[in-house]
C-alpha atoms as one frame of an Amber mdcrd trajectory, in Angstrom:
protein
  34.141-114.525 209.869  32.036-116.656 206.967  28.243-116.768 207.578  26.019
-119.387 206.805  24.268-118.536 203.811  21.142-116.205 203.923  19.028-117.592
 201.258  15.666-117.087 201.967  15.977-113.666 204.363  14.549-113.375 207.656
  11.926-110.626 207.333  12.186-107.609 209.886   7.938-107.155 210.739   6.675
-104.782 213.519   5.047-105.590 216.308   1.273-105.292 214.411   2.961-107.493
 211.631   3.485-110.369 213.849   0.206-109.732 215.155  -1.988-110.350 212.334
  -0.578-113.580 211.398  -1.514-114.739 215.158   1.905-113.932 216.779   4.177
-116.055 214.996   7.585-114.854 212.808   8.111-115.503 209.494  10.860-118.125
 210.272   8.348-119.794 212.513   5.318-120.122 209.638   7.722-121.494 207.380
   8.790-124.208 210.022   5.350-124.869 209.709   4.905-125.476 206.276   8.083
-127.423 206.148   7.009-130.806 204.445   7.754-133.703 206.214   9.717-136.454
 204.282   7.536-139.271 202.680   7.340-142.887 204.078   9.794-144.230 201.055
  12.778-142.242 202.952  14.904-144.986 204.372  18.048-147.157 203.261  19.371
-150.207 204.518  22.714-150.676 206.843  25.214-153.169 204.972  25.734-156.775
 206.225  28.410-159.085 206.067  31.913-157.818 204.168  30.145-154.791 203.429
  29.635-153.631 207.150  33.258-154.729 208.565  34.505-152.656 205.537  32.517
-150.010 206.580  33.486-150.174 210.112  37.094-150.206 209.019  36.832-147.053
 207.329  35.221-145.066 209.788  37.819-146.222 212.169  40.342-144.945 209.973
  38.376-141.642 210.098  38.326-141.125 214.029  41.160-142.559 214.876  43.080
-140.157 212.591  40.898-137.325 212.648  39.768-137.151 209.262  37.119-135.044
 207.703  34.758-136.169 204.945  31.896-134.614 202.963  30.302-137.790 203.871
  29.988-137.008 207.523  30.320-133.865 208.044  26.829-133.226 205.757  25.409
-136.394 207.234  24.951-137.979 203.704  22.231-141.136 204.289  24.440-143.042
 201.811  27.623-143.270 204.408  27.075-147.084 204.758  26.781-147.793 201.512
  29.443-145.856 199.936  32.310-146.389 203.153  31.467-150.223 203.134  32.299
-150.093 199.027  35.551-147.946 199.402  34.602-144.501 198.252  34.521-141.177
 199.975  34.342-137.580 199.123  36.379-134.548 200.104  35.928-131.181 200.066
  38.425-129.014 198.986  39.477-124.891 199.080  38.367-123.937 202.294  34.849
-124.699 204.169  32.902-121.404 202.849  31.807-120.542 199.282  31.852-117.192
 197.401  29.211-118.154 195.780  25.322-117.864 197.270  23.003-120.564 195.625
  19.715-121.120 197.456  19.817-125.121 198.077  22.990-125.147 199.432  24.152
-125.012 203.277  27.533-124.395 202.843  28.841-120.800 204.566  29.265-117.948
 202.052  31.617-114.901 202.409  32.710-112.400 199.390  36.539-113.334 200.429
  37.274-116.347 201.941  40.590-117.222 203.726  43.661-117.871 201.756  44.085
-121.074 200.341  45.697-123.790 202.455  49.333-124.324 200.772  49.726-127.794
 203.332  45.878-129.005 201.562  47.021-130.590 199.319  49.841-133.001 201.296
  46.916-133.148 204.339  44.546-134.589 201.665  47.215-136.944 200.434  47.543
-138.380 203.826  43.741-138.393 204.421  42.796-140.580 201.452  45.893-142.816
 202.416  44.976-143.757 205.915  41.591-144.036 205.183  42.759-146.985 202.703
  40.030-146.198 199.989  40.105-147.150 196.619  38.029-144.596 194.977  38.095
-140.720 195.958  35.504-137.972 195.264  37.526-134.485 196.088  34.700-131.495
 195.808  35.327-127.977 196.188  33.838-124.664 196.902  33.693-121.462 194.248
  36.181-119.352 194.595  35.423-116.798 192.562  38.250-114.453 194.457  40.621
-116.257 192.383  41.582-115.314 188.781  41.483-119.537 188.511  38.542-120.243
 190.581  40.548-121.825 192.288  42.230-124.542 189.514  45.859-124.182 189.953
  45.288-125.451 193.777  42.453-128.243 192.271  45.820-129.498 190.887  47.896
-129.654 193.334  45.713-131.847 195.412  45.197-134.279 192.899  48.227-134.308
 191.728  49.886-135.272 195.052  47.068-137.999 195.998  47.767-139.672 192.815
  51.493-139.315 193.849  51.121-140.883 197.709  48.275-143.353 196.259  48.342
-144.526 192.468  45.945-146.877 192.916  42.855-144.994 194.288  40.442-143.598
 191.583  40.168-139.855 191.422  37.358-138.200 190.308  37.020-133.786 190.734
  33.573-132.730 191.235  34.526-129.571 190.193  32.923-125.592 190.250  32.394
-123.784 186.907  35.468-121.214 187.627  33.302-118.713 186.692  33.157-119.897
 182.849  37.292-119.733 183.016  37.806-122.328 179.818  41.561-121.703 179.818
  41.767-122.428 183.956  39.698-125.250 182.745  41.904-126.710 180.070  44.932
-126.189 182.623  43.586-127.714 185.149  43.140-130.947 183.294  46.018-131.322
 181.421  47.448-134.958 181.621  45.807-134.659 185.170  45.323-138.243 186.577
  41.844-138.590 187.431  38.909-140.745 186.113  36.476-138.605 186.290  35.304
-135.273 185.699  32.330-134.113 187.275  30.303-130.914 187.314  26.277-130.404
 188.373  23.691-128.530 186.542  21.622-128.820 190.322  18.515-127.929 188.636
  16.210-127.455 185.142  17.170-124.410 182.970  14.354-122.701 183.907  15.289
-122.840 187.765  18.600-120.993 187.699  17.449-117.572 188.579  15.462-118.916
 191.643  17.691-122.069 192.826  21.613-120.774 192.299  23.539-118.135 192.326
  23.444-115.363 189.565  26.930-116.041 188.300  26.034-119.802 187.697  23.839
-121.175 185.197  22.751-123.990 183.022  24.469-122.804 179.733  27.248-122.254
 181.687  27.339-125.362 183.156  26.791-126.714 179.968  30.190-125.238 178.519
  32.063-126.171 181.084  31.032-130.106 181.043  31.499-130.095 177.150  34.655
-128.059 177.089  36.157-130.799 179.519  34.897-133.811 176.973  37.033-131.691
 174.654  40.537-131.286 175.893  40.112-134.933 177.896  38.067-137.613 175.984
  39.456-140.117 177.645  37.471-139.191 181.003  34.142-139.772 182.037  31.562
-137.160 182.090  29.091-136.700 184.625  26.693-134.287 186.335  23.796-134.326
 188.615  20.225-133.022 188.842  18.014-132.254 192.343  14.333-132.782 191.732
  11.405-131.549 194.101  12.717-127.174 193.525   9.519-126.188 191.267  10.436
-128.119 188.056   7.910-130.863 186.157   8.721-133.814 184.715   9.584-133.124
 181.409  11.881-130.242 181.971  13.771-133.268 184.068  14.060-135.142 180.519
  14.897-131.867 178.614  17.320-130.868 180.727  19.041-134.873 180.149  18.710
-134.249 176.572  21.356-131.454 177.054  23.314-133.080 179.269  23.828-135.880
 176.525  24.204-133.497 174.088  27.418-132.043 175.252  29.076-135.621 175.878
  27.613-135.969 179.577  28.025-140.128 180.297  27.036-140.786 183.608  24.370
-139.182 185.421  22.886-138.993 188.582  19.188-137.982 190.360  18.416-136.962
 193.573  15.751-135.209 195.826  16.141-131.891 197.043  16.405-131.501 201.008
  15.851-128.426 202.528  18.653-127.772 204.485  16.748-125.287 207.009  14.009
-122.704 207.098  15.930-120.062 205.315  16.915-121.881 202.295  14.263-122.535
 199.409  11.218-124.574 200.090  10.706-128.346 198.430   8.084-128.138 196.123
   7.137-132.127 195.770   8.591-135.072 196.669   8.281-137.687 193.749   7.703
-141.082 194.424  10.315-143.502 193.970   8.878-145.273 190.452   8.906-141.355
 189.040  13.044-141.709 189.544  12.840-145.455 187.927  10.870-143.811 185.275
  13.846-140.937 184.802  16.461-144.044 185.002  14.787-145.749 182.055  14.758
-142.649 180.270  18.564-141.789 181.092  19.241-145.437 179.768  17.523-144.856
 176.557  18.999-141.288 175.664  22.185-143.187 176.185  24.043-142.518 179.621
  26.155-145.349 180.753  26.328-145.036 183.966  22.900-143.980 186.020  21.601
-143.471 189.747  18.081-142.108 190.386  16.301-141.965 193.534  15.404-139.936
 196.688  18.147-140.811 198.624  20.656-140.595 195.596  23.139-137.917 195.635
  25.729-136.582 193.082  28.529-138.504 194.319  26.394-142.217 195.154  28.633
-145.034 194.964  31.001-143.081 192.648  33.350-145.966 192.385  30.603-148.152
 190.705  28.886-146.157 188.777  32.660-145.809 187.199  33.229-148.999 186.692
  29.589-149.151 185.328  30.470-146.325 183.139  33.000-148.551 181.848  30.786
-151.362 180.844  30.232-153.307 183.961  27.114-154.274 185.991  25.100-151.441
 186.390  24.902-149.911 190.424  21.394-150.249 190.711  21.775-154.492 190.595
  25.018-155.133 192.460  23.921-156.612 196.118  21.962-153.085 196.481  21.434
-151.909 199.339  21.510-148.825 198.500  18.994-145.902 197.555  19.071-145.666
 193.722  15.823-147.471 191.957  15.433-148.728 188.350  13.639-150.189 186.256
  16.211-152.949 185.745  16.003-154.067 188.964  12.215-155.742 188.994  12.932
-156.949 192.871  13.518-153.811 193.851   9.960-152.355 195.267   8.856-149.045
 193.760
């Protein structure tokens, strides 16, 4: 049975332990210290088209008994992203081998066997759900000599077969560093996009994932994929607020860029509970304009940064912005990225 992941360990005091720090477990003083989330935390519900196409999608979802990323992890950008006709899936079971210290997802050394109907029950998903742009996530599965790629394919394969038309886009693990699982995986594979997250600042790695992942890694992976598929775009994601400072947020772009990274996005960290690594600051929303401006001028075409913003926000946009069309943060926003380009917007 898969446990939820044991990040920050419960620690076993005796009785005089618990005494001196006035009767109270070390679960319950970190409760305690627990920042609460800043005024700025908030996004708006969509009006109009916007919430009937929203409405129409979750519909879809309950009345067929669908499962989304979007849901399921109670993403704030729901609204926004259902109303706009994108939705992420998660793929390869619902544990990860892997045991990173942000995440909330279960881990377990050897997760179930893969699910050889996925990829036909995904097919169906994204087609009732009548979508026209599809995030499909997965979990490590380091158990595999693949990580897992061979069955990556098949799912995408057979969505692009029951719907053409949607817009796939993998947000995809490392596979352990696996550059030939890599290159198979994405061989004349119909997708748009190919997306993998750094999560955090070089520096961070030892503290914030797990020991088998890491920013050089990361870093092969995303420019190995710009390699064997030029025609796709690039992307990756950064949390903010897990110990880093401001600059390493702009170093760690510059590398991004450097391996052929094109659209990129910025988001706070949220602690998912007690046990999993503190936040160490919340910046305010005109530091994440500040980080847009400066992903604009190192040359990423497609950009979301703000609190609220996570690594697959409005994925079918910031696409089609990728591809040279109005950037995400200006089109009838009511969502949670922030930039400088948008002077109405208030920082």
């Amino acid at each position: 049975m898969s446990t939820r992941l044991p990040t920050i360990n419960d620690e076993n005091h005796s009785i005089k332990e618990v005494l001196r720090h006035n009767g109270k477990s070390s679960l319950e003083r970190r409760k305690e210290k627990r920042k609460r989330l800043p005024e700025w935390f908030r996004t708006s519900l969509p009006t109009g088209n916007s919430q009937r196409n929203f409405n129409i999608t979750k519909a879809n979802v309950h009345e067929h008994g669908l499962h989304t990323v979007c849901e399921e992890a109670r993403c704030p950008n729901v609204h926004d992203c259902w109303a706009r006709g994108t939705a992420t899936f998660m793929i390869a079971g619902e544990v990860c081998t892997r045991g990173c210290r942000f995440c909330a997802v279960g881990t377990i050394k050897k997760p179930p066997e893969l699910n050889p109907l996925e990829p036909k029950e995904l097919a169906e998903a994204i087609e009732k759900m009548n979508i026209t742009h599809a995030v499909v996530t997965v979990v490590n599965r380091d158990d595999l000599p693949d990580g897992g790629a061979e069955h990556y394919r098949r799912c995408l394969l057979e969505v692009n077969k029951r719907t053409p038309d949607v817009g796939l886009e993998l947000l995809c693990s490392d596979l352990e560093g696996n550059l030939d699982a890599l290159t198979s995986l994405l061989d004349d594979l119909p997708i748009k996009v190919f997306a993998h997250n750094v999560e955090c600042v070089p520096r961070l790695d030892s503290i914030v994932r797990d020991p088998r992942a890491s920013f050089e890694q990361s870093l092969k992976i995303l420019s190995h994929a710009k390699k064997v598929r030029p025609d796709l775009k690039i992307k990756s994601s950064i949390m903010v607020g897990l110990g880093e400072n401001d600059d390493e947020i702009v170093e760690a772009m510059k590398l991004l860029r450097e391996v052929g990274v094109e659209m990129i996005t910025l988001g706070q960290y949220l602690q998912p509970s007690d046990r999993h690594l503190p936040i160490d600051r919340f910046p305010e929303p005109r530091q994440f304009a500040d980080w847009d401006k400066t992903a604009r001028e190192l040359g990423f075409k497609a950009v979301a940064s703000g609190p609220l913003v996570r690594s697959s926000y409005r994925a079918g946009l910031l696409y089609e912005e990728a591809e040279g069309a109005e950037p995400v943060v200006t089109r009838e926003s009511t969502g949670s990225a922030v930039s400088y380009l948008n002077s109405m917007r208030k920082l």
